[in-house]
C-alpha positions, 0 to 999 in steps of 0.5 A, a space after each residue: 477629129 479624123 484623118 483627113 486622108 488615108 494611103 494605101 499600104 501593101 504587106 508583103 507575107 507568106 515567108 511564112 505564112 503565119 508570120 504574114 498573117 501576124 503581122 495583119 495584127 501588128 498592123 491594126 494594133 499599131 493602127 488602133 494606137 494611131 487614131 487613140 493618139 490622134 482622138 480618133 474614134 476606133 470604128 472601121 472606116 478609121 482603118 486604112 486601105 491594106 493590102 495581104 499577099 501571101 504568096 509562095 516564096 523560095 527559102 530565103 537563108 537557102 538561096 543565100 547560101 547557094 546560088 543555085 537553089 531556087 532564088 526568091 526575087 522573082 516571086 517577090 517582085 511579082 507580089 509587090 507589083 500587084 499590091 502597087 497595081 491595087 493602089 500600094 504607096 508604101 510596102 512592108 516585107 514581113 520577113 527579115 531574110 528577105 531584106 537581103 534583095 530589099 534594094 534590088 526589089 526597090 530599083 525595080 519598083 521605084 514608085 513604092 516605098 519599100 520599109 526597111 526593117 533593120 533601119 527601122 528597129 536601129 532607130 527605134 532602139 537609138 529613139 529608146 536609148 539603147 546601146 546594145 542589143 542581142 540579135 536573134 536570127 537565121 544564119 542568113 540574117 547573120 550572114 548578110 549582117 542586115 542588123 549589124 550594119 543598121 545597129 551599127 549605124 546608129 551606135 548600137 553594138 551587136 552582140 550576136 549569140 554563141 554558135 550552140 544557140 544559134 543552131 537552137 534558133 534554126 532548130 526552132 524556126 524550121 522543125 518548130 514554127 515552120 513546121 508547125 511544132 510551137 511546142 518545140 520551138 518554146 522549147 529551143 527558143 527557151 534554151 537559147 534565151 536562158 543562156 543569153 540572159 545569165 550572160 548578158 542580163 537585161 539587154 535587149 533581145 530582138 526578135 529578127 526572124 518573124 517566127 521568133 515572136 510568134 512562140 518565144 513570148 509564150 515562155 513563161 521565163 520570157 517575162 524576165 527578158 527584154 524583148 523586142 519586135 522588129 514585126 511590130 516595130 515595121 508595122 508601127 512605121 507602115 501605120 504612119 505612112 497609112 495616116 501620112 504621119 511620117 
């Protein structure tokens, strides 16, 4: 058996960079989950045609909070209108911050489909039986309230973090993954999911900012924790629309 035709599929990175390049291998993961689900051999020419544009994007929770500091949509608009001219049918953005100009990016692009992050998790936990769920983010995904709005749609209660934590979080993101200390990033992101864990047990911590999960499932008391990839949930989606299974 094979698919009997593939769609190109464009990736939106560099915000950061690591994070982009991770989520090329979310993509082939879920890629690979495709074709075993479907009887597919797992050879090269089973992957689909996908597109990486990393490019230099101003700082997303730094525009959001000043009008005046450099602005991101134009450097994304830029982008996604190259991976449409190179045959893009369906674009994934591979940061969560970004999706504050989500809509606006879709109204110059109509002929893409822009995935949506938030959507996409809040539904995956709704498909999961998820009720509640605790959101790890940057100030401006919370500001937005991105993930509140979708989690709330679905049913889902939000449970956000006590100040304190969320200050770690932005410690970890940007002196630590950003600038290229996983050390102290394992070590904010270990505190931060300490506290939440003896508050709130077992309910699930998503991972919204992808820098998270590229240090936080390294610490060893992450084993206990319930944690959940909103990368790896998007890149699951594009996976599909490669395939033309949704």
């Amino acid at each position: 058996m094979s698919f009997a035709k593939t769609y190109p599929v464009g990736i939106l990175g560099g915000m950061g960079p690591a994070a982009g390049v991770d989520f090329v291998r979310l993509f082939l993961s879920a890629c690979e989950r495709c074709l075993r689900e479907h009887g597919v051999a797992i050879v090269d020419q089973a992957f689909p045609e996908h597109w990486l544009a990393q490019i230099p994007v101003a700082d997303r929770s730094r525009a959001l909070r000043d009008p005046n500091a450099p602005q991101p949509l134009e450097g994304m608009s830029l982008a996604i209108a190259r991976l449409v001219g190179l045959g893009a049918r369906t674009v994934a953005v591979a940061c969560n911050t970004a999706h504050a100009w989500q809509a606006a990016l879709q109204r110059e692009h109509p002929d893409v489909e822009l995935l949506h992050i938030a959507r996409e998790t809040a539904s995956h936990l709704r498909a999961s039986g998820v009720t509640s769920a605790i959101l790890l983010a940057t100030e401006g995904t919370y500001r937005m309230a991105l993930y509140q709005e979708a989690f709330e749609a679905c049913g889902i209660h939000c449970v956000l973090p006590p100040a304190p934590e969320r200050d770690a979080l932005m410690e970890g993101i940007y002196g630590g993954v950003k600038a290229g200390s996983l050390e102290l990033a394992r070590e904010r992101f270990a505190a931060v999911g300490r506290v939440l864990y003896e508050q709130h047990g077992h309910l699930p911590m998503v991972m919204a900012c992808t820098e998270i999960p590229l240090a936080m499932p390294f610490i060893d008391e992450a084993r206990a924790w319930r944690l959940v990839d909103p990368a790896e949930v998007l890149a699951s989606a594009l996976a599909r629309r490669a395939y033309g299974l949704t």
